[in-house]
N, C-alpha and C positions, 0 to 999 in steps of 0.2 A: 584354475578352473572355477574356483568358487567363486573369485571375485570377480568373473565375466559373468559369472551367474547373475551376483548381486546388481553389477551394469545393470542387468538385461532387464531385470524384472524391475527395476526402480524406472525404466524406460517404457517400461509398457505399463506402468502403474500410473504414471506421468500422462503418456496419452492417451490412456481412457478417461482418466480424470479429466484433462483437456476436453477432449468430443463430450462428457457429461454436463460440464460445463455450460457449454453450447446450447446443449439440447434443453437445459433449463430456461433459458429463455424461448426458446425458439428464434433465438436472433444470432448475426453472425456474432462472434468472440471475437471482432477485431475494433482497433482505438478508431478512434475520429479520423478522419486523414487531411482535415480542413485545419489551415495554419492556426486559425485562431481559436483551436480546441488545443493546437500546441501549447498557445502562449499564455493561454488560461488555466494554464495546471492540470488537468483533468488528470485525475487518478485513476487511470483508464484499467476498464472494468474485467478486463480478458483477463485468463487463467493462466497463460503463458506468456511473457512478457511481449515478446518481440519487438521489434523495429529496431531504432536506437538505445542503448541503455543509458549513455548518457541524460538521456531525457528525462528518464526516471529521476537521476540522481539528483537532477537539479527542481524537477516539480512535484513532489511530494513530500507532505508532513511525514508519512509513517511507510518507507522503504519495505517493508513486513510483507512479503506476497499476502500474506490474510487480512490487511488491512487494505490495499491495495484494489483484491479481486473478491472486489464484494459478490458480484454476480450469483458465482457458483456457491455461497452460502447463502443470502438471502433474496437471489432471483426469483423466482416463484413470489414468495413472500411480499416484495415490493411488488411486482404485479396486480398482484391480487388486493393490497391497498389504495394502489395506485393507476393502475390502470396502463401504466406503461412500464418499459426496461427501460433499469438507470442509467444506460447510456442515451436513450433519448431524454432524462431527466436532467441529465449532463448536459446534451447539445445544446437544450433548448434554456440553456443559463435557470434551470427552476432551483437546482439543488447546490447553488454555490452560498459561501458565508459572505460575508458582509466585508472580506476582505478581498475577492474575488478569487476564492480557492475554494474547487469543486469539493462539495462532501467526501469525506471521507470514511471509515465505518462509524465512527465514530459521531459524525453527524448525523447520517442515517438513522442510527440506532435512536440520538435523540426525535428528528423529524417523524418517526412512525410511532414513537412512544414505545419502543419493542421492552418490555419486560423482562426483568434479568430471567424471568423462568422461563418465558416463552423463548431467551435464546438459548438456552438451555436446550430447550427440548428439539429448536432447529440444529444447532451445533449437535448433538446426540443423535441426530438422526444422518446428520453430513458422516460422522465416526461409526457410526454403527455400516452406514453405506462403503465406506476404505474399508473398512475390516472383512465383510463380506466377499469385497473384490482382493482381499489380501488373500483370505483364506481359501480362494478359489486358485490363485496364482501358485499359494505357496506347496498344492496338490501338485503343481507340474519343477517346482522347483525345491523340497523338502529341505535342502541343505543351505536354504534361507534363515538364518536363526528371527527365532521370535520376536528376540528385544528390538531388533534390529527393523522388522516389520510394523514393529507398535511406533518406535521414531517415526519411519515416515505418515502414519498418519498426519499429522503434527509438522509435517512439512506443507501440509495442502491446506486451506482456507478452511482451518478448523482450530480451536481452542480447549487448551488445560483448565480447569476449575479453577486453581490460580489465575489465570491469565483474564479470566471473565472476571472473577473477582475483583482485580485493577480496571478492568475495563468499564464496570458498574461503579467503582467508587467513590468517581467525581473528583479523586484525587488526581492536580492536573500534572504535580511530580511523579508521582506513581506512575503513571500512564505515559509520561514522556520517557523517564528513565528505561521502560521496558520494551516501548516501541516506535520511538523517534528514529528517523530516518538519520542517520551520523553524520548525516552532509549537511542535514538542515539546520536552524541559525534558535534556538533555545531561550527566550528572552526570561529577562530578570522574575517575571511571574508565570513561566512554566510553560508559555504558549510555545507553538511550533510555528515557525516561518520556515516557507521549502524557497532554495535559495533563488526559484525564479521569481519569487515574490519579492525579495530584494533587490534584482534586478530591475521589474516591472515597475517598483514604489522608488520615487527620491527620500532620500537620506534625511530628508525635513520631517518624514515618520516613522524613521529608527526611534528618535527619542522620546516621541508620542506612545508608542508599541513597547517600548520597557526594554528594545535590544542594546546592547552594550555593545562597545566597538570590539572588545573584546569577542564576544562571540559571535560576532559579524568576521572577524578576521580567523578566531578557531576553525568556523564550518567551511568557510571560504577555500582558507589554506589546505586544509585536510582532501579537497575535492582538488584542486587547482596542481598542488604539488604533483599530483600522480600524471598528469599532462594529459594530452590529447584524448587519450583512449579512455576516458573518463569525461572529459568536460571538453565541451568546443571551444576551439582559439576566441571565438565571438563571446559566448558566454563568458569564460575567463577574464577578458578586456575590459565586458563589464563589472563583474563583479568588484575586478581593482579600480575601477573608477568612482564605484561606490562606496567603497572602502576609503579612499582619497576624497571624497566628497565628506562621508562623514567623520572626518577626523579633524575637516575646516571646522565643524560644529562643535569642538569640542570644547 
């Protein structure tokens, strides 16, 4: 019985947070649906993954739903500097890097100039808002233990003191170690490639980019191996042609 409990209420904590999400913008919470926001990586913005997950796995630096789903922590926020929702910042190619991979939070944070206090005080106020909806939840479900309730904050697009800590650092090991996506390709100076970027790129700018065949063949394998229900037969094809590509360079 308690652990239908715990189900139950981690599901309706889920989608509230979800429709809050939303409402943060005032726009819908769903990804692009145009191919070519596919193919451009977009770390699409929504608070629940859906669609494909493969997609995920192979187009983002940092797998981390709070890296991910910027929206519902700094929706408003971007707004109100910007004038629009990051999914339109997305569409309209404003907020990509220079290697054609959509912002991440971590771009963001540099692009607005966001100040480790002032994210503070947004993240703070994202935790303070789960807690309220915890402590309201956990009136109709008592036999929710605490510890267990404070976790899931910390499941939703919010951060530990640590975590912002690494995230302000500028250390780009620090920051990769703690929230690199495990599929993606890790080069010799600490940069993230997600592996549709490897894909998308010829293997004439692996060795320009600092990635070793090695970790072109680590991230690759680790995603590949588990087969279909991870990675498309298409995807796959490429990526070992890439892999065979860059090992004529060696």
């Amino acid at each position: 019985m308690k652990r239908f409990i715990l189900i139950l209420l981690v599901a309706v904590i889920g989608l509230t947070m979800f429709a809050c999400g939303k409402g943060s913008t005032g726009t819908e919470s769903l990804p692009a649906s145009d191919d070519s926001q596919t193919e451009q990586n977009t770390p699409d913005v929504q608070d629940a993954h859906g669609g494909d997950d493969r997609i995920r796995l192979t187009n983002y630096k940092y797998l981390d739903d709070r890296f991910t789903s910027i929206r519902t922590l700094l929706g408003d926020y971007i707004i109100e500097k910007t004038g629009k929702d990051i999914q339109e910042l997305h569409e309209s190619k404003e907020w990509y890097t220079d290697e054609g991979i959509a912002f991440s939070l971590m771009e963001v944070i540099d692009e607005l100039d966001i100040t480790k206090e002032r994210f503070i005080e947004l993240n703070n106020a994202k935790i303070e808002a789960l807690r309220a909806k915890i402590r309201e939840n956990s009136m109709k479900y008592p036999d929710y233990p605490a510890e267990e309730r404070e976790k899931d904050i910390f499941r939703h697009p919010c951060f530990t003191d640590e975590e912002i800590d690494i995230i302000y650092s500028g250390d780009k090991k620090r920051i990769a170690e703690a929230f690199a996506n495990p599929y993606a390709v890790i080069a010799d100076d600490w940069e993230i490639y997600p592996l549709r970027w490897i894909i998308d790129n010829p293997a004439t700018l692996y060795k320009e980019k600092q990635i070793s065949l090695k970790a072109l063949e680590t991230a690759a394998h680790k995603l590949i191996d588990q087969g279909e229900s991870q990675i498309s037969d298409e995807d796959s094809a490429a990526l070992l042609a890439r892999i065979a590509e860059y090992k004529k360079l060696q």
